[in-house]
Structure formats: structure tokens, C-alpha cells
C-alpha angles and dihedrals in degrees: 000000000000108000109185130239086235088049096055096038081057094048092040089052091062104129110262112256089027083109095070149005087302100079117083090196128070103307133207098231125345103236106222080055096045087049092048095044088045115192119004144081120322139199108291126242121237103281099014119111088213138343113201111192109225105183142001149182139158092286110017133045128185113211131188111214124189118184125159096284095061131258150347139172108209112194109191124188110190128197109191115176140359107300098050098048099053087042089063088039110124084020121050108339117043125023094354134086111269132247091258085046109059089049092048086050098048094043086052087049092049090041089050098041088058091244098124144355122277117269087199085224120171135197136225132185138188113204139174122210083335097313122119121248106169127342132192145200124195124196127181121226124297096191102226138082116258116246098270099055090050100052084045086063091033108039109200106015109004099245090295132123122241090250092052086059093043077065089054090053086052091050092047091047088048088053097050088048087057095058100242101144106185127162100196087074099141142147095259089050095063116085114209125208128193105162114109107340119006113267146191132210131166114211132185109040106158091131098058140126128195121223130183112283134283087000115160109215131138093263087075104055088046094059088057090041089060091048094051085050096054090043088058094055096041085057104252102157132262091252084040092060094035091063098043091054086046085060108035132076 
């Protein structure tokens, strides 16, 4: 779904700490309430039509905004004091990509790669003296439920035809000969498509690295692994799995 440039610059501005208890000012959601009241909408920020939190921990946060001008999916990671900081040194906070920036890297190598569509998604970081301090991505709309969801309302294949997930294999196997290692590939972080062609996105990749392409190493066949596994607990069906480990490498 189209999400604005105005639309984005407007989600991006909102004051840092205003995502959780941090913040002394109105603040989009306070953070002990938004955990206690788990998904669901929120209260809305001055100029959005709805925020719907989506997710939430102590440090990070996944919001679905919808404004006007559609709708956007804002991920947030926050390092408040000390400790934190120097636990996510050499990985996310000092002298490391942050979490924002390794999915935005990833999306631009499977854009570029010609693996799936751009989900014009944008970063913003706030840093003192070079240490992190909070960092955001911001993703517009793909227009389709992930995997997990699919198969919840679907038990067994989602509502897909073997050969539909023989296209998945293909996609999976697109996205490993691009170089794009993640370990967080998991049912809820495959967006599915139907409308009007079927189509394949992977999401939330904070945790991943980039190799040179097309590189056959044991990293690869873990990260499917891991997929196949989560199928499995999700429910996908036995002849659902086994194609999809038949066409994808």
C-alpha cells in the first residue's frame, strides 16, 4: 500500500523516547500500559488516523500506522542507559551496524537482486558521542499476511497449492543466491501476496549478515532449516515441508 514521503518524514520526526517510559513529554504509548494491553490499537499520536502496536518488549516496539496517506510498519530498538549500550558494543550499538541498518541492508540486497519488490523502507538514529541510543526502521505496507498467520487461518497449507509453495522454494532459494544469511527466517517473517499475482517478501532481518553471492556454505542450509522447523510448529503439513525442501537450496 502507498505510504507518502510526506507520510514517513512525519512518522520518522516523532521525538526520540516518545516510544516508551523514557519520554517526559505526550507520548505515543507509555510503555508499562502498551505491554499490558499487548497488540492492538493504541493511543494515536497527534495527525495519524491509528497506530496498532504489533509487538513490544522492554527495548523494541512494531507499530502499524495508518495516516491518510496509507500505510506504514515502524520497528524501534532503545538503549537507555549504560549497561545496555555497552551489552550491544561490537553488535548493534558502538562500532556495529545497528539493528535498523542490517534490515535495511539486506532489503536493498534482495531489491537489488531482483528477489522482491522495494519496501521503500528508511532509518533513523539517534547517537551520543557514537553510541547508539535508539534506532528505527520504517516500512511501508506489503499488502499481504506473513506465513504464520496464513497457515493459522489455513492449518496445513495455507490455503496455497503445492505448486504455489514450489514458488516459495524458488523465492527462498533467490534470496540465499543473493547472499542475504538471516536467522530469523521464520514463518511470521514471510509476507505472502496473492493479489494480484502471488507474491513473496521476507521482513525483519535485524539479525542478518550479507555474503558474496550465490556462496554455498553451511550457514545457508541452517537458515532453511530453521524455516522448515518453524513450519512444522506452526502446523504446514508434512507434503507441504517436503516440497518446499525439494525446491529450495
Amino acid at each position: 500500500m502507498y505510504c507518502s514521503k510526506l507520510m514517513r518524514r512525519k512518522i520518522l520526526s516523532i521525538p526520540w523516547g516518545a516510544l516508551d517510559s523514557s519520554w517526559s513529554g505526550p507520548a505515543l504509548a507509555d510503555s508499562a500500559a502498551a505491554a499490558a494491553a499487548g497488540p492492538g490499537p493504541l493511543a494515536t499520536w497527534p495527525g495519524f488516523r491509528e497506530v496498532r502496536q504489533i509487538r513490544r518488549s522492554a527495548s523494541s516496539c512494531v507499530l502499524r500506522i495508518e495516516d491518510g496517506d496509507g500505510v506504514c510498519f515502524l520497528k524501534a530498538y532503545w538503549y537507555r542507559d549504560v549497561r545496555a549500550a555497552l551489552r550491544g558494543a561490537f553488535r548493534n550499538t558502538w562500532l556495529a551496524p545497528s539493528r535498523p541498518r542490517r534490515e535495511l541492508r539486506a532489503l536493498e540486497r534482495l531489491r537489488d537482486a531482483g528477489v522482491q519488490s522495494d519496501l521503500e523502507a528508511e532509518i533513523a538514529e539517534d547517537r551520543h558521542y557514537g553510541v547508539l541510543r535508539e534506532a528505527r526502521i520504517l516500512t511501508r505496507d506489503f499488502g499481504g499476511p506473513d506465513l504464520e498467520a496464513s497457515l493459522l487461518r489455513a492449518p496445513g497449507d495455507a490455503g496455497l497449492a503445492l505448486p504455489q509453495w514450489r514458488r516459495l522454494g524458488a523465492f527462498l532459494t533467490a534470496m540465499q543466491d543473493a547472499g542475504v544469511r538471516d536467522p530469523d527466517l521464520v514463518a511470521r517473517n514471510v509476507l505472502v501476496r496473492r493479489d494480484p499475482v502471488l507474491t513473496f517478501a521476507k521482513i525483519d532481518a535485524s539479525s542478518s549478515w550479507l555474503v558474496r553471492r550465490s556462496r554455498d556454505d553451511r550457514s545457508r542450509a541452517r537458515c532453511l532449516e530453521t524455516l522448515f522447523n518453524d513450519l512444522e510448529r506452526v502446523g504446514a503439513a508434512p507434503a507441504v515441508i517436503q516440497t518446499l525442501r525439494e525446491t529450495s537450496h
